[in-house]
C-alpha positions as CSV (number, residue, x, y, z in Angstrom):
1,X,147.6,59.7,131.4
2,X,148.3,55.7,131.2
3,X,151.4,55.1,130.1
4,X,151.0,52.3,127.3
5,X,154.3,50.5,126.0
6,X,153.9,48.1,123.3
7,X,157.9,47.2,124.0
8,X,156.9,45.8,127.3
9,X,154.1,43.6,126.1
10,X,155.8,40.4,125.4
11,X,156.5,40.3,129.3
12,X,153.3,39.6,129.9
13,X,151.9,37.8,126.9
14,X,152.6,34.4,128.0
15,X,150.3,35.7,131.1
16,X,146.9,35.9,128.7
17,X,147.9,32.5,126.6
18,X,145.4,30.8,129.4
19,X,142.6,32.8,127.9
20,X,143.2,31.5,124.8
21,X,141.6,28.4,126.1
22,X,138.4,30.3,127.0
23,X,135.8,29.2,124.7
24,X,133.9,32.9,125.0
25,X,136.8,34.7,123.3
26,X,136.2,35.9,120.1
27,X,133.4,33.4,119.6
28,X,130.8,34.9,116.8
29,X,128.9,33.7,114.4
30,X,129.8,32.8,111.2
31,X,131.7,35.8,109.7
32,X,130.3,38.5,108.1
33,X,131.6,41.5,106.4
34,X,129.3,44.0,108.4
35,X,131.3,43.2,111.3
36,X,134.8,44.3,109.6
37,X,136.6,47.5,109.1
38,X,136.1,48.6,105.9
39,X,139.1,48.1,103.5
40,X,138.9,52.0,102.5
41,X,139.1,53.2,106.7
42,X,142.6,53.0,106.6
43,X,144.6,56.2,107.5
44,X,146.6,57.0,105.5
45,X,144.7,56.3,102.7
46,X,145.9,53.2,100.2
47,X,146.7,53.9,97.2
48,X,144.8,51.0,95.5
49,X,141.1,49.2,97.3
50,X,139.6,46.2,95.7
51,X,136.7,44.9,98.1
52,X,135.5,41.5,98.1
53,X,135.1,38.4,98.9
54,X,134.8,36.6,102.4
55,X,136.6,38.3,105.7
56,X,139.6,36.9,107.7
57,X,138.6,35.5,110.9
58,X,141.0,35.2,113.7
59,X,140.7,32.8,116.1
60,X,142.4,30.9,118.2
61,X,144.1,28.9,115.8
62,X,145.5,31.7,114.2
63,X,149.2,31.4,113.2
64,X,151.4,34.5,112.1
65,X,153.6,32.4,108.8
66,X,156.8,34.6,108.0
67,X,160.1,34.0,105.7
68,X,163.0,32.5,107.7
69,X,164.5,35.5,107.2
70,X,165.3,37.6,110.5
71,X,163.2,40.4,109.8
72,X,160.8,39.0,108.7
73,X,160.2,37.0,112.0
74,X,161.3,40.3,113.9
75,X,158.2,41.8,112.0
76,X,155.7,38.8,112.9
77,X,156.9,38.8,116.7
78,X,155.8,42.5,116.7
79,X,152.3,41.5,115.3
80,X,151.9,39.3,117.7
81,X,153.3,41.3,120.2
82,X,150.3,43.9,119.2
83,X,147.5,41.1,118.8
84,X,148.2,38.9,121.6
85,X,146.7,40.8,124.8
86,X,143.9,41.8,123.2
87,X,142.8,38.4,121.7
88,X,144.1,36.5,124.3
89,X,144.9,34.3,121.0
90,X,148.8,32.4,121.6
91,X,149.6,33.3,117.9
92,X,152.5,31.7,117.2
93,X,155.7,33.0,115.0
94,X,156.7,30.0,113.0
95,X,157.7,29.6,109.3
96,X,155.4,26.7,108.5
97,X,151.8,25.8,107.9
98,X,149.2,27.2,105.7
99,X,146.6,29.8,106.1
100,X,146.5,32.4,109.0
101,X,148.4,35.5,108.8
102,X,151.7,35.6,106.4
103,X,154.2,37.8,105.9
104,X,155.9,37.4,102.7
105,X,159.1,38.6,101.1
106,X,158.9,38.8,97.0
107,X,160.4,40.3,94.1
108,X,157.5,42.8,92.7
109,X,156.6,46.1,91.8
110,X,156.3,47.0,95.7
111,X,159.2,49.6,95.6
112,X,161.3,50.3,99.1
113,X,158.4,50.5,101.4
114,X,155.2,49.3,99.4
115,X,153.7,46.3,99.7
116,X,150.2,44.5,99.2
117,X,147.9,42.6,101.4
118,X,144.9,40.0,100.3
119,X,142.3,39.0,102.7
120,X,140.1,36.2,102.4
121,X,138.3,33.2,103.9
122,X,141.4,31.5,104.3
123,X,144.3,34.1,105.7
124,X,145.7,37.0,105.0
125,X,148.7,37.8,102.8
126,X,150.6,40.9,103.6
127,X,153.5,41.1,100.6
128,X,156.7,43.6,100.2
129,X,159.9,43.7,98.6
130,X,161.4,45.0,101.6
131,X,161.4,44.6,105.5
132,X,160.1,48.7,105.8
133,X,156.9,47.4,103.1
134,X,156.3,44.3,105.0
135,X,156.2,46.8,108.6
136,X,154.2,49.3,107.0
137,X,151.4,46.8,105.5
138,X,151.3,45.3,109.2
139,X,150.1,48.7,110.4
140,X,147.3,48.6,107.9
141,X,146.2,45.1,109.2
142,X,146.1,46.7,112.7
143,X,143.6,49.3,111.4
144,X,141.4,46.8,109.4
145,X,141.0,44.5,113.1
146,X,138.3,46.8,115.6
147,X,140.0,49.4,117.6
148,X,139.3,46.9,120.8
149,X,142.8,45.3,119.2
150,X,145.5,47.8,120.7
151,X,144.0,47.2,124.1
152,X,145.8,45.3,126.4
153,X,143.8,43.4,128.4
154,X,141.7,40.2,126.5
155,X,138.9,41.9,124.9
156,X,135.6,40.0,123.2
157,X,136.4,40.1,119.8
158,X,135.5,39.0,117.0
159,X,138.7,40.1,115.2
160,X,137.5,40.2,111.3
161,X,139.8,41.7,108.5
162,X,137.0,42.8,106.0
163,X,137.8,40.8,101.7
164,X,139.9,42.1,99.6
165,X,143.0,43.4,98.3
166,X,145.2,46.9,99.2
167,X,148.0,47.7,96.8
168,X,149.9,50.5,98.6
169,X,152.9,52.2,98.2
170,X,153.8,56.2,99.3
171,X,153.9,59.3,97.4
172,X,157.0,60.5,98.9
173,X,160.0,59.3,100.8
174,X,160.0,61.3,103.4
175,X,157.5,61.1,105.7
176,X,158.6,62.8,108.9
177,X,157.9,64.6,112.6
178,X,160.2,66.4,114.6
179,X,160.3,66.7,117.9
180,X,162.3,69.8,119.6
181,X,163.7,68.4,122.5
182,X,165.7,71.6,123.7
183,X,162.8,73.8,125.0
184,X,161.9,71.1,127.3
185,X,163.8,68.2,127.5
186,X,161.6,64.6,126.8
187,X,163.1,61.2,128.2
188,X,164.0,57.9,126.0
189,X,160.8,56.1,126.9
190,X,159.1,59.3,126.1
191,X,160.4,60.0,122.5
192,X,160.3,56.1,122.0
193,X,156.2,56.1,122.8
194,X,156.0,58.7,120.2
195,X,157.8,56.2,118.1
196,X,155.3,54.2,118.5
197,X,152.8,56.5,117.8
198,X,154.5,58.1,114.3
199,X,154.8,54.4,113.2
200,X,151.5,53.6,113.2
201,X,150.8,55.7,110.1
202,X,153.7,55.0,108.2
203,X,156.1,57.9,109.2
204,X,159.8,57.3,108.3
205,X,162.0,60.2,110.4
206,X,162.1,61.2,113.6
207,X,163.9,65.3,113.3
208,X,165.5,65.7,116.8
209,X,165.8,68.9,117.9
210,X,169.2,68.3,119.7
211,X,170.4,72.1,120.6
212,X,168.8,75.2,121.2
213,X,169.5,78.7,123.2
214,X,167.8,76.7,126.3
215,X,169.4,73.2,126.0
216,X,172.2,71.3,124.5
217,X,170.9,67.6,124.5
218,X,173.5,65.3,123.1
219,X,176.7,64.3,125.2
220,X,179.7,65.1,123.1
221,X,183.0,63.7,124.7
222,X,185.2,66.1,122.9
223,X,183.0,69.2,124.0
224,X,181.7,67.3,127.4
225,X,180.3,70.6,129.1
226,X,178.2,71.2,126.2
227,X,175.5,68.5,127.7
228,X,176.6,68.3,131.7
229,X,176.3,72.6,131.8
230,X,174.4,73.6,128.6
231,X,172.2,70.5,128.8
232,X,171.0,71.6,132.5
233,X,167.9,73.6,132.5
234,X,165.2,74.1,130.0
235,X,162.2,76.7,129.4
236,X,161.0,78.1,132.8
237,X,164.2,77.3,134.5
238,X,163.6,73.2,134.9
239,X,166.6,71.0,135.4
240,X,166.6,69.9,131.7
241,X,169.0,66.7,131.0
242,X,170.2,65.0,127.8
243,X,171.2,62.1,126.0
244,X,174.1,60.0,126.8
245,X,175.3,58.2,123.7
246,X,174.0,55.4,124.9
247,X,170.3,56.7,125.1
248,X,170.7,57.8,122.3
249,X,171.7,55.0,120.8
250,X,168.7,53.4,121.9
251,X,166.4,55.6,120.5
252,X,168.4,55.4,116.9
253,X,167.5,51.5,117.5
254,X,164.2,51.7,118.7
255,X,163.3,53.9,115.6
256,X,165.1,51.5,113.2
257,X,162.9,48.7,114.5
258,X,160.2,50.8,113.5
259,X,161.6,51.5,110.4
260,X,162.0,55.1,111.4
261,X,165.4,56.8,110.1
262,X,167.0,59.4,113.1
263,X,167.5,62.5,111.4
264,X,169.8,64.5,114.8
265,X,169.8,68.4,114.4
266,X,172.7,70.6,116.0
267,X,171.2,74.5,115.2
268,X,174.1,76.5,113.6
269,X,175.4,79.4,113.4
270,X,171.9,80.7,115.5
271,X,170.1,79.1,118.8
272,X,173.1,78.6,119.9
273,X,173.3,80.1,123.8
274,X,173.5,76.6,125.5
275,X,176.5,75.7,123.3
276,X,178.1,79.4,124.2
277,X,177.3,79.8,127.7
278,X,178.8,76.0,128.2
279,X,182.7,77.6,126.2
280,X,183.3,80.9,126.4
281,X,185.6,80.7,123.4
282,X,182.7,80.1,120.9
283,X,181.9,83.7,121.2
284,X,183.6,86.7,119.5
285,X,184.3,88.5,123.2
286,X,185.5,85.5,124.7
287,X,182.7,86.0,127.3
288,X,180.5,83.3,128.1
289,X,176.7,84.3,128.3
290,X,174.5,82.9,131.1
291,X,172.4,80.0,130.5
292,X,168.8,81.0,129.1
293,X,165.3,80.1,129.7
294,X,163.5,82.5,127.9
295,X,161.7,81.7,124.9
296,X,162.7,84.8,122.3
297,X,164.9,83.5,119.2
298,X,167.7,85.6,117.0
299,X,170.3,86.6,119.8
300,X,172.8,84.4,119.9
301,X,175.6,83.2,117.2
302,X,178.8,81.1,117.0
303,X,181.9,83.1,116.3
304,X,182.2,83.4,112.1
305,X,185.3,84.5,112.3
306,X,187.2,82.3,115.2
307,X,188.9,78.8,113.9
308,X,188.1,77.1,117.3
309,X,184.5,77.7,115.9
310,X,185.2,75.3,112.9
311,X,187.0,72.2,115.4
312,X,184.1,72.6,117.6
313,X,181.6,71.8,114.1
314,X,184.1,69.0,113.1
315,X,183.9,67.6,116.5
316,X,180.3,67.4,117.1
317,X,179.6,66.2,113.8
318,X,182.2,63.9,113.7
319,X,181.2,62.4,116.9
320,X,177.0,62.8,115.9
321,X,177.6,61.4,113.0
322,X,179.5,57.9,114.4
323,X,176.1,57.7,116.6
324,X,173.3,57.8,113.8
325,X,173.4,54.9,111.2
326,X,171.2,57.4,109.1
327,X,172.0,59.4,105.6
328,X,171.2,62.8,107.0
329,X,172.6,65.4,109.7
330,X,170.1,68.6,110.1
331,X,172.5,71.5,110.8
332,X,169.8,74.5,111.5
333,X,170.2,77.7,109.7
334,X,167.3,79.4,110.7
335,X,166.7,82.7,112.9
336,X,170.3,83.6,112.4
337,X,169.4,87.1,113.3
338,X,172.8,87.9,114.8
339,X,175.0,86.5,112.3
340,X,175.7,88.6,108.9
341,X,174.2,87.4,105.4
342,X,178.5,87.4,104.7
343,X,178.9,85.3,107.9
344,X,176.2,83.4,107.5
345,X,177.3,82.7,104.0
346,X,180.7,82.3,104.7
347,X,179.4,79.4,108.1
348,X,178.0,77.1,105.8
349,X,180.1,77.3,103.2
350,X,183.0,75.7,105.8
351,X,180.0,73.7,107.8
352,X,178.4,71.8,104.9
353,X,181.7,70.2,103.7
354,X,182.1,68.9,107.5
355,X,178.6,66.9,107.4
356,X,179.8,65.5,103.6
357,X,183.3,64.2,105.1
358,X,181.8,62.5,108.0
359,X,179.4,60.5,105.7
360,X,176.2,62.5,105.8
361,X,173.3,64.5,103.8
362,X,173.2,68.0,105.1
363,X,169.4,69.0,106.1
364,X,168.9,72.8,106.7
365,X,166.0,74.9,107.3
366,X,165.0,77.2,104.1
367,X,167.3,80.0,104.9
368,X,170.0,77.3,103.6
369,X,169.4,78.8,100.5
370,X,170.5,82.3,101.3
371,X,173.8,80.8,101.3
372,X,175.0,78.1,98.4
373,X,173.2,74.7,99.5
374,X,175.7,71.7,98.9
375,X,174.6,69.1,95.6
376,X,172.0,66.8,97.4
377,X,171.1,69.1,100.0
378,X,167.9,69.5,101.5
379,X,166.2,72.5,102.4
380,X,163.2,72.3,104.8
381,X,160.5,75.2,104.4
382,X,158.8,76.7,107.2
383,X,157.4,79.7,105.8
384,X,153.6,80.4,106.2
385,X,151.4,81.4,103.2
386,X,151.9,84.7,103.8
387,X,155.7,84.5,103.8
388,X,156.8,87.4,100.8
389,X,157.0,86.1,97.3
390,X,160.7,87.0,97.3
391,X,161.3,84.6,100.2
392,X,159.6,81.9,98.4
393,X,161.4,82.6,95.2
394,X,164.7,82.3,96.7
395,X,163.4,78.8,97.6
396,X,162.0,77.6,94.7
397,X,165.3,78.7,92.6
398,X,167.1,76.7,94.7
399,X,164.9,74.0,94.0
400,X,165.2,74.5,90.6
401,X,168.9,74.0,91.0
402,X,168.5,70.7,92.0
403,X,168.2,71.4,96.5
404,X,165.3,69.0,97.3
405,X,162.0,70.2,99.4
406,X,161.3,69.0,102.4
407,X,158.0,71.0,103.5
408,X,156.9,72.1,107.2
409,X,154.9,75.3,106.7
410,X,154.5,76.8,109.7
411,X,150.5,77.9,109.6
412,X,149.8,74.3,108.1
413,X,151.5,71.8,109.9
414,X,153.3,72.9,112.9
415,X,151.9,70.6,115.7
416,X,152.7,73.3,118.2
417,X,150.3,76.2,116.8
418,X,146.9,76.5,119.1
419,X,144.1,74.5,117.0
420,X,142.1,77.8,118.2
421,X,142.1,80.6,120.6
422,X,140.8,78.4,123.2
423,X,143.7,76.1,122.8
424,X,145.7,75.8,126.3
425,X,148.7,75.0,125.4
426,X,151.3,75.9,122.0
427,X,151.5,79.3,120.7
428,X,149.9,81.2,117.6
429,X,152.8,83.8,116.0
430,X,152.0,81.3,112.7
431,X,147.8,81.7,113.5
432,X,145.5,79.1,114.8
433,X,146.4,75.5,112.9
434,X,143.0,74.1,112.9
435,X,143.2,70.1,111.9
436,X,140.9,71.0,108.7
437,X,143.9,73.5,108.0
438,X,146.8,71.0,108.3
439,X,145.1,68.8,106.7
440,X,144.2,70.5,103.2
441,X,146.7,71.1,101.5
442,X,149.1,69.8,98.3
443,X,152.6,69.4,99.1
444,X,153.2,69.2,95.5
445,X,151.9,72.3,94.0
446,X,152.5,74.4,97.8
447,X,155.3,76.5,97.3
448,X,155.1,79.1,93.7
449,X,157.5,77.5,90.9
450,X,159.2,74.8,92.7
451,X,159.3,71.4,90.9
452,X,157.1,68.8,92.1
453,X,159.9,66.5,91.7
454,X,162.0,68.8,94.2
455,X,159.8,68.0,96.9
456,X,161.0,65.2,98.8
457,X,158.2,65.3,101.4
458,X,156.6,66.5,104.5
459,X,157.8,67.0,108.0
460,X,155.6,68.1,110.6
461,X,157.5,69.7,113.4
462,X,156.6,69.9,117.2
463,X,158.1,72.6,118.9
464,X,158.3,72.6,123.0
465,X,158.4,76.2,124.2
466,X,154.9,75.0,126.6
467,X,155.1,71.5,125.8
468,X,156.7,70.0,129.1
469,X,155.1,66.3,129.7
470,X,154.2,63.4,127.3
471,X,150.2,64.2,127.3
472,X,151.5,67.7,126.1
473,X,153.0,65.7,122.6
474,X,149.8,63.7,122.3
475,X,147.3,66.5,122.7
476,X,149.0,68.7,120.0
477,X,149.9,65.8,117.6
478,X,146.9,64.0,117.4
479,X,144.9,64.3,115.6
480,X,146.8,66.1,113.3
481,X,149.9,64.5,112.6
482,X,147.5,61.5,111.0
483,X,146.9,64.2,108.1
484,X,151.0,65.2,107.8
485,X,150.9,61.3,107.8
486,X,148.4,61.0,104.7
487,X,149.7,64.4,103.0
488,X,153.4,62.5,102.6
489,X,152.3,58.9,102.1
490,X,148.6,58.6,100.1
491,X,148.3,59.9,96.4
492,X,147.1,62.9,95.5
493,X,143.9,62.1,94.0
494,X,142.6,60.4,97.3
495,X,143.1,63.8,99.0
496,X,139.2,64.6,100.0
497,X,138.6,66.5,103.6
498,X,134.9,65.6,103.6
499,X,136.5,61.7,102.9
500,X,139.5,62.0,105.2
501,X,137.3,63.2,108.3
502,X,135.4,60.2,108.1
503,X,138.4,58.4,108.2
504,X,139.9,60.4,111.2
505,X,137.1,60.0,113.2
506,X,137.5,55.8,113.4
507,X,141.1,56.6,114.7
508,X,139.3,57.6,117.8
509,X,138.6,54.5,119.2
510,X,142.0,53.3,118.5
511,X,143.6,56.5,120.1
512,X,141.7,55.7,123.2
513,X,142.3,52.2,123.2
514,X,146.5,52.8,122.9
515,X,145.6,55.6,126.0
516,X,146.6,58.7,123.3
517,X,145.0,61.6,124.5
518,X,144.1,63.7,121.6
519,X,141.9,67.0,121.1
520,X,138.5,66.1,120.2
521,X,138.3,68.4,117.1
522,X,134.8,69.6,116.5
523,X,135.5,69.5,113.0
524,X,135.8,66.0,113.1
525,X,132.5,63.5,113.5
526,X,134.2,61.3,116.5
527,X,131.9,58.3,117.4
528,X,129.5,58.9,120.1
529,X,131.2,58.1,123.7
């Protein structure tokens, strides 16, 4: 697979500014809307499209017109960062002139992360209240040029945005994907390419998946045997790794630019074998188990009981939470087969206080409300459809109580379920997830008599027990964490699966442009070749 890394691009930028000068680049005739992307392509889909009026032409005069504000020139030196190889066009960042592409800080109703963009004739106008508005309405000019625009070699052009205006804002503020880096162990540059990848349709958290029975992934200097010992193997018995804080530092930073929030989860009181095996103490017995590389779940459990349990939680928290800028640390819950409903109780009532004094939201998977979630907790649900009424309840009161949703069932939009039998890779204990299937579905009337106001959004979770290599992530995201994208950010009323396929299939050619390999879906009508 071709390893694609927008980060690197402005190395060689200055290399294509030469071909700017060709005279066959982009040349066309006079514009004409045929030639554009339709204003209504866009995935996720807008919330407001008003065709009309002449397209957007870029050429080589093309300048990108931002705020002297710092992000907003941060912003257009990504744009052009994106446009520049492709066009061959020098596009230059400056904060004068008129026409061209503008990026445009303003009071209006845009809310944190809306914003609106006008194409004509003359330029186009991407507007925001905020830096995270002015980013995402950026992505949306990137889907209105032709896929040939995320290539990075110069390409022919022309590069038309189609008349009009897009009013956009999202449905919910939490748009996000996890990615379990425990089973197998994924590098920076790897989990910064996915990145990439989630922020081109508007996703807002990247979950980590820091701990697990197999791997501990986050250096800790307090606990440093947690990450040198539990951090060293993986699923299958590979030689694992983890995080130093400075990686992980830079990935906190490389989301941020991206407007992506790091939301780091240490798994507690459960999947917890790497964290025992590294200190014997943990454990009731005082015996430390050997490191595991199995893939069963529900064996293993931190020591209710033991005080040293309780400094170890303080510690890693304290230290987690110093590292990630962000309002939320996921602390697990989930599987806790070993641990007594009294335990388990007993855990997170002396756990959750711990994530509130160092600064943070406490995120827990559903079973977080077998216990007493804390006021402004959040409970993500993984049940299936066919999870028991009772479960669900147990949920729902607790959303009723004022615990907000965060939604991931498991046969919708777990990126790791086979898409069919035929699948080679991810596993099926939730069914087959085909993309139809994680597609179609309302996050705000899913679970039985839980407030739509409790639901705080969608998360579509990647889990790693056979996903070892970066093609692995692509394959079994895309094309389905486009829909988990749409579910969290587009309105309900443009939720359509005969409208949305049509849609999906024009990401192809961007997909294979960016050098994503995805599954070809044959419920999906993919462009010929």
């Amino acid at each position: 697979m071709r390893q694609h890394h927008r980060t690197t691009r402005l190395l060689g930028s200055l290399l294509l500014v030469a071909a700017a000068g060709v005279s066959a680049v982009g040349a066309t005739p006079t514009p004409s809307a045929q030639n554009a992307v339709p204003l209504d392509r866009i995935v996720p889909a807008p919330a407001s499209v008003a065709p009309g009026g002449s397209p957007y032409r870029l050429t080589r005069d093309t300048h990108i017109r931002v705020d002297d504000s710092r992000e907003a020139r941060r912003i257009g030196a990504y744009l052009a960062d994106v446009l520049r190889p492709s066009t061959g066009y020098r596009l230059p960042v400056t904060t004068h002139g008129k026409g061209g592409i503008r990026l445009r800080l303003a009071k209006g109703p845009f809310g944190a992360e809306g914003y609106r963009l006008d194409s004509g004739g003359k330029g186009v106008t991407i507007t925001a209240a905020k830096p995270a508005g002015l980013f995402h309405g950026v992505q949306t000019l990137r889907q209105l040029l032709p896929a040939a625009v995320e290539k990075d070699s110069v390409q022919p052009g022309p590069w038309l945005v189609e008349g009009g205006t897009i009013k956009d804002s999202p449905r919910y503020g939490w748009r996000g994907a996890m990615l379990d880096v425990s089973r197998h162990f994924f590098t920076v540059d790897q989990v910064k390419r996915y990145i990439d990848q989630l922020a081109l349709y508007k996703v807002n958290k990247l979950h980590l998946h820091l701990s697990d029975d197999q791997g501990w992934r986050i250096a800790i200097d307090s606990w440093p045997r947690l990450a040198t010992y539990g951090g060293s193997t993986q699923v299958g018995g590979g030689p694992g790794g983890y995080y130093t804080k400075a990686d992980y530092q830079e990935i906190v930073g490389h989301a941020a630019s991206r407007y992506l929030e790091v939301v780091p989860e240490i798994d507690m009181p459960g999947h917890t074998n790497a964290a025992l095996a590294s200190y014997a103490d943990l454990t009731c017995d005082g015996v430390a188990p050997p490191l595991y590389t199995g893939t069963e779940v529900g064996f293993s459990s931190l020591c209710v009981e033991k005080e040293i349990t309780y400094d170890f939680v303080d510690d890693v928290v304290r230290e987690l939470a110093a590292l990630t800028p962000g309002r939320y640390l996921h602390i697990g819950g989930d599987e806790a087969h070993s641990t007594s409903h009294e335990d388990y109780v007993t855990f997170m009532d002396r756990v959750q206080p711990i994530v509130a004094e160092y600064g943070k939201t406490v995120v827990g998977w559903h079973q977080l409300t077998g216990a007493t979630p804390a006021k402004g907790a959040l409970a993500q649900y993984w049940g299936l459809d066919s999870t028991s009424a009772a479960e669900k309840a147990q949920v729902a009161k607790a959303a009723q109580n004022g615990t907000g949703l965060i939604l991931s069932p498991a046969d919708r939009i777990y990126l790791d379920m086979k898409y069919d039998a035929n699948t080679p890779l991810g596993l099926s204990w939730a069914g087959y997830v085909d993309v139809k299937r994680s597609y179609d579905w309302d996050p705000g009337s899913y679970l039985p008599g839980a407030p739509p106001e409790a639901v705080r959004g969608v998360e579509a979770p990647l889990w790693t027990e056979t996903i070892v290599t970066g093609a692995d992530i692509e394959y079994m995201a895309f094309p389905r964490l486009a829909g988990a994208a749409e579910l969290g950010w587009s309105p309900a009323a443009t939720h359509d699966w005969d409208g949305y396929k049509v849609r999906l299939a024009a990401q192809g050619p961007r997909w294979d442009a960016l050098g994503i390999g995805y599954y070809r879906s044959p419920q999906v009508p993919w462009p010929a070749g």
